[in-house]
C-alpha positions in Angstrom: -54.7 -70.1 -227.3 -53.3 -68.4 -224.0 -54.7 -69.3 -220.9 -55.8 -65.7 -220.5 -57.4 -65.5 -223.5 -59.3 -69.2 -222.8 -60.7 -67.6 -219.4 -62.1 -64.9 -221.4 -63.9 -66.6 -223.7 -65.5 -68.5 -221.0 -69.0 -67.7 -220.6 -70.2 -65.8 -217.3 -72.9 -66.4 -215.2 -74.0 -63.1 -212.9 -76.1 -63.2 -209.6 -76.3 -59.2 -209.3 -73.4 -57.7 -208.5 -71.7 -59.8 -206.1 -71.4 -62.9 -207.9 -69.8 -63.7 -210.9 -69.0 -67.1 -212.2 -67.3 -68.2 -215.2 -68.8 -71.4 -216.5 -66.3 -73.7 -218.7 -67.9 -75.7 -221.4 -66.4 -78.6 -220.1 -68.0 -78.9 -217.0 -71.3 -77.3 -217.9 -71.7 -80.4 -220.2 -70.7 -82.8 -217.6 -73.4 -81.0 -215.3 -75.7 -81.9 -218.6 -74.6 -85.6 -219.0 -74.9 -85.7 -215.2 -78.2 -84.5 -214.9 -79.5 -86.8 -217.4 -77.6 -89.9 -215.3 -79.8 -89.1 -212.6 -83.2 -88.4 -214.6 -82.5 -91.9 -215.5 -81.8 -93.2 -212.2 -84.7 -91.5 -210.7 -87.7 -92.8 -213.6 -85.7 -96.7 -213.2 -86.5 -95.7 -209.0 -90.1 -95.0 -209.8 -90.9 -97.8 -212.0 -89.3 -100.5 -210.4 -90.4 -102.9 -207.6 -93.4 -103.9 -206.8 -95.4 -101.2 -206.5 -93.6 -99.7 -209.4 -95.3 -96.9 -211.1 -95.5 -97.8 -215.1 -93.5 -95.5 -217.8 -96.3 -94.0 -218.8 -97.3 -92.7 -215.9 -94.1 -91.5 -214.5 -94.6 -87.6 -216.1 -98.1 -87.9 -214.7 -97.1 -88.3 -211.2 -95.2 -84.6 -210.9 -98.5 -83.0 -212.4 -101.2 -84.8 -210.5 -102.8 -86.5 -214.0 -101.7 -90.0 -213.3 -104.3 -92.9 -212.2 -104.9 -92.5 -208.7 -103.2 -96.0 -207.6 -99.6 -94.2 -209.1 -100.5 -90.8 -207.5 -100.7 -92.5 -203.8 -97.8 -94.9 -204.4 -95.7 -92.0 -205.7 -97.1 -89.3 -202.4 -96.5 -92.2 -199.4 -93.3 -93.9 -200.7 -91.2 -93.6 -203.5 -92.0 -89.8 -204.1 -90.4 -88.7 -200.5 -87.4 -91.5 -200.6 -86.6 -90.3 -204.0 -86.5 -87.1 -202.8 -84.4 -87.3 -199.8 -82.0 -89.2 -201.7 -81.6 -86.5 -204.4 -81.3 -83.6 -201.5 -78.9 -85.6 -199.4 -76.6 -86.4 -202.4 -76.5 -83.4 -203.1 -75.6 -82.0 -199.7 -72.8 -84.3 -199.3 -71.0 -84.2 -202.9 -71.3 -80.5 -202.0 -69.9 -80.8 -198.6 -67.1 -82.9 -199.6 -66.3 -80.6 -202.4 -66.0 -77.3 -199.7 -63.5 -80.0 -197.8 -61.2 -81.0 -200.4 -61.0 -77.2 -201.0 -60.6 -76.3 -197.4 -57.7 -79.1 -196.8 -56.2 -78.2 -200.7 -56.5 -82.5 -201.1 -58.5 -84.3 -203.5 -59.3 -87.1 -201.8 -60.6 -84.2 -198.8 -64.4 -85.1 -197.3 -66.3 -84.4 -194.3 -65.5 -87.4 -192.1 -61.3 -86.1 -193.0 -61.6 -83.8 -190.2 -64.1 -85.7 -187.9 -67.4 -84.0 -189.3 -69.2 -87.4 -190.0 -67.9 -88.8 -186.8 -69.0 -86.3 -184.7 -72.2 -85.9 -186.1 -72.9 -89.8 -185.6 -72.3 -88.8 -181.9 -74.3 -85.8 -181.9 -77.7 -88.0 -183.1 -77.0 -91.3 -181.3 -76.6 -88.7 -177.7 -79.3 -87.1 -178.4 -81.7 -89.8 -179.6 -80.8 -91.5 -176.4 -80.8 -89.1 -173.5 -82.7 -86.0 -174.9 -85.7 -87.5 -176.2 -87.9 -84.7 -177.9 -84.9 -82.7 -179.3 -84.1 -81.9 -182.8 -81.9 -84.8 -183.6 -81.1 -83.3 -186.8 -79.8 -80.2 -184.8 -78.3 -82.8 -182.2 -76.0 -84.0 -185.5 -75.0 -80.5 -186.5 -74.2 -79.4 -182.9 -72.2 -82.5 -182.7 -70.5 -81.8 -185.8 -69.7 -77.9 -184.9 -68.2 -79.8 -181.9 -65.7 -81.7 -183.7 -64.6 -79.0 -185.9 -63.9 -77.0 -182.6 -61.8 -79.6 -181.2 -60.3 -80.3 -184.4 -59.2 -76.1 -184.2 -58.5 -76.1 -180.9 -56.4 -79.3 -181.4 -54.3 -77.9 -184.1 -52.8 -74.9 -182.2 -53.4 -72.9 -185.3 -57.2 -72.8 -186.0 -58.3 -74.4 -189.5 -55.4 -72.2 -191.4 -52.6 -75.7 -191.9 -54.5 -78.2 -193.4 -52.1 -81.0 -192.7 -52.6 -80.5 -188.8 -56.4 -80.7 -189.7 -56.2 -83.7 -191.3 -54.0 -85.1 -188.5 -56.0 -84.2 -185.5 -59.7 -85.1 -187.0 -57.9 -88.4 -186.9 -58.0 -88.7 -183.6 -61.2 -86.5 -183.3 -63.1 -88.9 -185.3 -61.7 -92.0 -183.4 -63.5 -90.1 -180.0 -66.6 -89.7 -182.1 -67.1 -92.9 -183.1 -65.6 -94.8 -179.9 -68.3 -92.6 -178.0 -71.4 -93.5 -180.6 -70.7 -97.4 -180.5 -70.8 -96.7 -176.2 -74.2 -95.0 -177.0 -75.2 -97.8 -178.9 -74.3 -100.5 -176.7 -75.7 -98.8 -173.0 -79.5 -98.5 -175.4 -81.4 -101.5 -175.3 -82.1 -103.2 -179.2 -84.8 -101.4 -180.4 -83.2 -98.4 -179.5 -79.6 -99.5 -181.0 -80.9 -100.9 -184.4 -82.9 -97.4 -184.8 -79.5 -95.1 -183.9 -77.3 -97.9 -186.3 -79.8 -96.9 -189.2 -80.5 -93.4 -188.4 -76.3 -92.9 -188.2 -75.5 -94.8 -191.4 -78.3 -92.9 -193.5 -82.0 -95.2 -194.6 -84.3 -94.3 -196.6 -86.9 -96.0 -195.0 -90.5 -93.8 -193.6 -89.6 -90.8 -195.1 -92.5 -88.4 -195.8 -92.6 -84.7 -197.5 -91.8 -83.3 -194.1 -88.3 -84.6 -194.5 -88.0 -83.5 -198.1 -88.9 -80.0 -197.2 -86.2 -80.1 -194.1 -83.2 -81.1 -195.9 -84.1 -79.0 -199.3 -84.8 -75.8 -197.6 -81.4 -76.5 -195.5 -80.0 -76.2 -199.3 -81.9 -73.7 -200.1 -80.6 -71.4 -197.2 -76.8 -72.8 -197.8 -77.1 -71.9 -201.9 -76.3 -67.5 -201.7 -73.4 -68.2 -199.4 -71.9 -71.0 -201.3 -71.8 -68.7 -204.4 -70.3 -66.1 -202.3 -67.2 -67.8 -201.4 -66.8 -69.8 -204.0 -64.4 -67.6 -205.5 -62.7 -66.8 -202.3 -62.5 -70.3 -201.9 -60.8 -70.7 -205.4 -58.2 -68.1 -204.8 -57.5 -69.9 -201.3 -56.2 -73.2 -202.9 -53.5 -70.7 -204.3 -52.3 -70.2 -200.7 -52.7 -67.2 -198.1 -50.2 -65.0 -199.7 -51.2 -65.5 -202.7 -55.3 -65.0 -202.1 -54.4 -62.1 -199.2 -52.8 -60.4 -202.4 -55.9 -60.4 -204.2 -57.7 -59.1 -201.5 -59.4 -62.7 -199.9 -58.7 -63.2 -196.1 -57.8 -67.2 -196.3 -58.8 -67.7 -192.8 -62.3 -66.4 -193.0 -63.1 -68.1 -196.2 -62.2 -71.0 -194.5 -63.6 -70.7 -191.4 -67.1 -69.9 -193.9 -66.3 -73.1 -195.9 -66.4 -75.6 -192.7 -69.7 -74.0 -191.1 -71.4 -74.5 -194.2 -69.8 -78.0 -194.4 -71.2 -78.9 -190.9 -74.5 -78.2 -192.1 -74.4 -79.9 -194.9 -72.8 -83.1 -193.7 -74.8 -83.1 -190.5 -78.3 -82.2 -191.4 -79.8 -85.5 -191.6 -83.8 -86.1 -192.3 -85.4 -86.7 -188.8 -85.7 -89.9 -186.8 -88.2 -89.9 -184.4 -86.2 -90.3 -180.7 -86.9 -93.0 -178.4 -89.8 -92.4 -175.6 -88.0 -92.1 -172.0 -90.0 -95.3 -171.1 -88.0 -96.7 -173.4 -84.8 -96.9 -171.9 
C-alpha cells in the first residue's frame, strides 16, 4: 500500500473547521495501552501506604460513596498529590514534545534551550526577594527570560535550531549559577523550601493546586491543536512548510511560548515572610 493511500485510510478527528487530525492506529492504541499504564499506577498510588485506601473503595472515592475514613484520606492527601502529578506529567511530556519539534532533535526538551533553568531562577528570585508574588508566574517570567536571551543570543531569533541549542547552553549555565547564589545568600529554611520547590515535590498539595496547573492545560489545549499541523510541516524545513502556506517562524515562535508555560507553571509554594530573611 502507497504511502498516500495509507494516510487516507487513516481515520480523522475534526475540531470544527480549523482542526483536522489524522489519528494512526498505531498510536491511538499506544495512547490506549498508555492510559491503562497509568490507571494502574494511579489505583497502586491510592491503595498503598499507610493510609492506603482499600481496592474496593477506590471507585468510591471519585463518586463520594466510599466510607468516610477513604473519602478524607483521598480529599487532604493522596487525591491532590495524585492529581498534580498526573497534570504536571502531562505538561512536561507535552512541553518536551513542542521542543524536540521546535529544535527538529529527538532527544529536544525544555531545559535544551535554558527553559527549566531559567524557570528555577525565576521561583528561587522571587520566593526570596518578592515575597507575596505569584511564584508560579515568577517561573514563567523567568522562563520567557531565557528564551529571550536564548533569541537574542543566536543572532537569528529561534529560526536555526543548532544556535538554540548552542546558546541555551550557556543560558542555562547563568540560570542555574544564579539559583544556587539565591540558594546559598537565603538562610536554611528558606534554601531547603526553594531546593524542593525548584526540583518539583509533591508534598502539601491541596485542590487549589490541582485546579492551577489543569486549567493552565486547559487554556494551552485549542492552541496546541492549532499548530500542531503547522508544527508538523515545520520539521520539513522553511522552504518546504512556506510552500504549503505555514510561516516556520511564527509556528515556532507559538511552539516556545506555549512551551514556557508548560514547563514553567509549577503548583504554588507559599514564599518566605520578609522577617524571614
Amino acid at each position: 500500500m502507497s504511502v498516500a493511500n495509507r494516510i487516507a485510510r487513516e481515520p480523522v478527528v475534526r475540531v470544527g473547521r480549523l482542526v483536522a487530525l489524522p489519528v494512526r492506529r498505531r498510536t491511538a492504541l499506544l495512547g490506549v495501552v498508555l492510559g491503562v499504564l497509568i490507571a494502574v499506577a494511579a489505583t497502586a498510588t491510592l491503595t498503598m501506604g499507610l493510609l492506603a485506601v482499600p481496592l474496593a473503595e477506590v471507585p468510591g472515592v471519585f463518586f463520594g460513596d466510599a466510607s468516610p475514613m477513604a473519602l478524607r484520606v483521598y480529599d487532604l492527601l493522596t487525591g491532590p498529590r495524585l492529581m498534580v502529578a498526573l497534570g504536571a506529567g502531562v505538561a512536561l511530556g507535552v512541553s518536551g514534545a513542542l521542543f524536540q519539534s521546535v529544535t527538529r532533535n529527538p532527544l529536544g526538551s525544555p531545559d535544551v534551550i535554558g527553559v527549566s533553568a531559567g524557570a528555577g531562577a525565576g521561583a528561587a528570585y522571587v520566593g526570596l526577594y518578592l515575597p507575596g508574588f505569584s511564584i508560579p508566574l515568577g517561573a514563567v517570567i523567568g522562563a520567557a527570560i531565557a528564551v529571550g536571551l536564548v533569541a537574542v543570543s543566536t543572532g537569528s531569533g529561534l529560526a536555526n535550531p543548532m544556535k538554540m541549542v548552542l546558546a541555551g547552553i550557556g543560558v542555562s549555565a547563568l540560570a542555574v549559577a544564579f539559583t544556587q547564589y539565591v540558594v546559598y545568600v537565603a538562610n536554611r529554611d528558606q534554601a531547603l523550601a526553594l531546593t524542593a520547590y525548584i526540583n518539583g515535590s509533591l508534598n502539601a498539595r491541596s485542590w487549589d493546586h490541582v485546579h492551577t496547573i489543569w486549567l493552565v492545560l486547559a487554556c494551552c489545549a485549542l492552541p496546541l491543536l492549532l499548530i500542531s499541523k503547522p508544527l508538523g510541516l515545520t520539521e520539513m524545513g522553511d522552504e518546504v512548510a512556506a510552500s504549503l502556506g505555514v510561516d516556520g517562524a511564527t509556528t515556532r515562535r507559538c511552539a516556545v511560548v506555549l512551551s514556557v508555560v508548560l514547563a514553567g507553571e509549577r503548583s504554588p509554594w507559599p514564599a518566605p515572610s520578609p522577617s524571614s530573611r
